[in-house]
C-alpha positions in Angstrom: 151.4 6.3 29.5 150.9 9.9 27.9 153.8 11.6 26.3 154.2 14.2 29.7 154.8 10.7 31.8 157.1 9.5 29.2 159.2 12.2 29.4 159.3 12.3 33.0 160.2 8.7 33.3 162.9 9.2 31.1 164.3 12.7 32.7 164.0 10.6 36.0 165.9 7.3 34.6 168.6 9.9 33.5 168.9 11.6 36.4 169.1 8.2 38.1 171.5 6.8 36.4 173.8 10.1 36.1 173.5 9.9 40.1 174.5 6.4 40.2 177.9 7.0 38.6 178.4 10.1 40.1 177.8 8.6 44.4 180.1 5.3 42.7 182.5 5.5 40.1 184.0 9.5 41.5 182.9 8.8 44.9 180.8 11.9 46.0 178.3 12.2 49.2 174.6 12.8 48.1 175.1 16.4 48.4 178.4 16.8 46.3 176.0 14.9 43.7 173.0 17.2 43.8 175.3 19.8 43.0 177.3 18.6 40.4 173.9 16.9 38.6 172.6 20.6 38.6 176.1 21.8 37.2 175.7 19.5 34.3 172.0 19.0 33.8 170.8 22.6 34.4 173.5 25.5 33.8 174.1 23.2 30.6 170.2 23.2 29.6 170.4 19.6 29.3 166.8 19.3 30.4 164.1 22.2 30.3 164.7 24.6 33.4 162.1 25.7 35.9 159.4 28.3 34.5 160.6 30.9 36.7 163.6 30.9 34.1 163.5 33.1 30.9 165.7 33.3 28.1 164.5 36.3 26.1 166.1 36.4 22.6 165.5 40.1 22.3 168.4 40.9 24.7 170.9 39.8 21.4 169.1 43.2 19.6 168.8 45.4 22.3 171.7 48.0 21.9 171.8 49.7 25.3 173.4 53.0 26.2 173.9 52.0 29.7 174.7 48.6 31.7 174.3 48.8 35.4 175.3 46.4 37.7 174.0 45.6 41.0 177.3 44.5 43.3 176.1 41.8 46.1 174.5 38.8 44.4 176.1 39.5 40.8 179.5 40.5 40.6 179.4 38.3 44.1 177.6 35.0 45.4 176.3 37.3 48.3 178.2 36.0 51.0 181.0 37.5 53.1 183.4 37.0 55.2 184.0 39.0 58.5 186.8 38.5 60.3 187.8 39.6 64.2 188.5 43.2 63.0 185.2 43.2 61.5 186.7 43.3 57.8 184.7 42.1 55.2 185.7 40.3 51.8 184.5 38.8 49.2 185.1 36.6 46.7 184.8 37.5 43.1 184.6 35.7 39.7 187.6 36.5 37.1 185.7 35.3 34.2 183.2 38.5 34.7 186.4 41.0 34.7 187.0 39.6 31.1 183.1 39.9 30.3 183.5 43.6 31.3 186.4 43.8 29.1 184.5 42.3 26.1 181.2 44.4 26.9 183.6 47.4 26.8 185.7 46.7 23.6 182.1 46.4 21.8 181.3 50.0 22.8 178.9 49.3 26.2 179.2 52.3 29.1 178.8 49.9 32.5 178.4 50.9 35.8 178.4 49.3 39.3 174.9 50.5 41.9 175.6 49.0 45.4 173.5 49.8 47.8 175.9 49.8 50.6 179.3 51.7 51.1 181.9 49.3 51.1 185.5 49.5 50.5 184.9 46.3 48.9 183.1 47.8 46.0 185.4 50.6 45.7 188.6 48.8 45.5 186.7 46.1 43.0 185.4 49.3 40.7 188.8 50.7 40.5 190.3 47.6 39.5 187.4 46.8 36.9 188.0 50.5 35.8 184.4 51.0 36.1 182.5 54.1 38.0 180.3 53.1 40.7 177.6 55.0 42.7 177.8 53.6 46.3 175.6 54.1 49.7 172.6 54.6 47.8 169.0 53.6 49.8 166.9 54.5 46.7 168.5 52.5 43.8 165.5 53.9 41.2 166.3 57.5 42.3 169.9 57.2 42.3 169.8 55.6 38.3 167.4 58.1 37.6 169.6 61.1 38.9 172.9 60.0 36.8 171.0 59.0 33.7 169.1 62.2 34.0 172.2 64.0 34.2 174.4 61.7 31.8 171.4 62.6 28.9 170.8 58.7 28.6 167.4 57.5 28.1 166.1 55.1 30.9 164.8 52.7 28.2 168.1 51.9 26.7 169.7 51.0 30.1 170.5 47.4 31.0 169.9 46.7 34.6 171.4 43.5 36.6 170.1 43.0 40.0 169.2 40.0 42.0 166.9 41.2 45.1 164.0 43.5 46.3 165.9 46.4 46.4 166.6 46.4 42.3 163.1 46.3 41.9 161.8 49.4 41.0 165.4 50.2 39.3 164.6 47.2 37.3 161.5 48.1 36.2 161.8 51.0 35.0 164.9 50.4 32.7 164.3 48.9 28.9 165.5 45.4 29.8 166.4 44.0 33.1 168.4 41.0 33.8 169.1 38.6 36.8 171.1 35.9 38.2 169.5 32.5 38.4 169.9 32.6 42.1 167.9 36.1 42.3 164.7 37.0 44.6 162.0 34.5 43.7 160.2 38.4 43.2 163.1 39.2 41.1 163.2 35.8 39.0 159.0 36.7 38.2 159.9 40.2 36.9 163.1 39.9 35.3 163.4 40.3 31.0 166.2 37.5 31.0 167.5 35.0 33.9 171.6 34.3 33.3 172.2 30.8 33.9 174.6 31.8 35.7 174.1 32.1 40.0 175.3 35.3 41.2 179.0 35.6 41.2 179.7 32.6 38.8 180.0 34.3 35.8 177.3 36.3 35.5 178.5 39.4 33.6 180.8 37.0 31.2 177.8 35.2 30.2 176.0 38.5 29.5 179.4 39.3 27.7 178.7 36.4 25.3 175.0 37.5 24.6 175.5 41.0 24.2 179.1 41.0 22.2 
């Protein structure tokens, strides 16, 4: 056996035997399982992640002007709910109000770039104290415009997104970052991939890296 099958065979008898204990002793189905073995084994970097994952350790030096945050699929898990009035809401993660805090305390401008207008993002901006740009179908143009006119150079900005529509943003900012839940497009371009999925914590992890 070389050392590549070893491993293996010992990643798999781990897995195996974390799976065991977790469908027996606490009494989960298969899929409650799967979930929680990912919880442990791959948020926690108990075992290498897939390649499409990159930890970048130049993030902890870069000293950005500018953090932008795409809304649906960051601050959020990208789901919503609708209901007969044809309301939407959305659920949120606490932890990244306190990253946003933290980021702020330590000197970081942020901002929220949704491409739809949504009373959502409004009311979540306000709360978070943060300015947002809203209804915008050109993300790139729409960064470009308020750096341009904020005098802040597009190479210092920070830009989380998660899908297609980030992508030219993201690429044309001096570090881009995205959930680990993003576009499989996204995940290929992306400086740094959070551990984090996309409304679990996302920004407070950032919070942690950057502060």
């Amino acid at each position: 056996m070389n050392d590549t099958s070893a491993i293996n065979a010992s990643i798999d008898a781990a897995l195996k035997e974390k799976a065991e204990a977790l469908l027996t002793k606490a009494g989960l189905t298969p899929s409650q399982a799967i979930e929680t073995l990912y919880q442990q084994i791959v948020l926690q970097q108990k075992f290498p992640l897939p390649q499409a994952h990159k930890q970048n350790t130049t993030l902890q030096h870069f000293k950005p002007e500018l953090i932008v945050y795409d809304f649906d699929g960051v601050m959020t898990d990208n789901l919503a709910w609708v209901n007969e009035q044809g309301i939407e809401s959305v659920a949120v993660n606490r932890s990244d109000g306190l990253g946003i805090n933290i980021l702020r305390a330590n000197g970081f401008r942020q901002m929220i770039l949704s491409t739809e207008a949504n009373i959502v993002v409004t009311t979540r901006a306000k709360k978070l104290n943060l300015p947002v740009i809203q209804n915008c179908s050109n993300k790139h143009q729409a960064l470009s415009d308020f750096c341009q006119k904020e005098q802040i150079d597009l190479t210092k900005v920070v830009y989380v997104g998660n899908d297609v529509n980030d992508l030219a943003a993201m690429k044309s900012v001096g570090y881009s970052i995205c959930p680990a839940d993003a576009h499989p497009e996204i995940l290929t371009i992306a400086d740094f991939v959070t551990c984090s999925k996309g409304g679990k914590g996302v920004i407070r992890e950032l919070s942690d890296l950057l502060g």
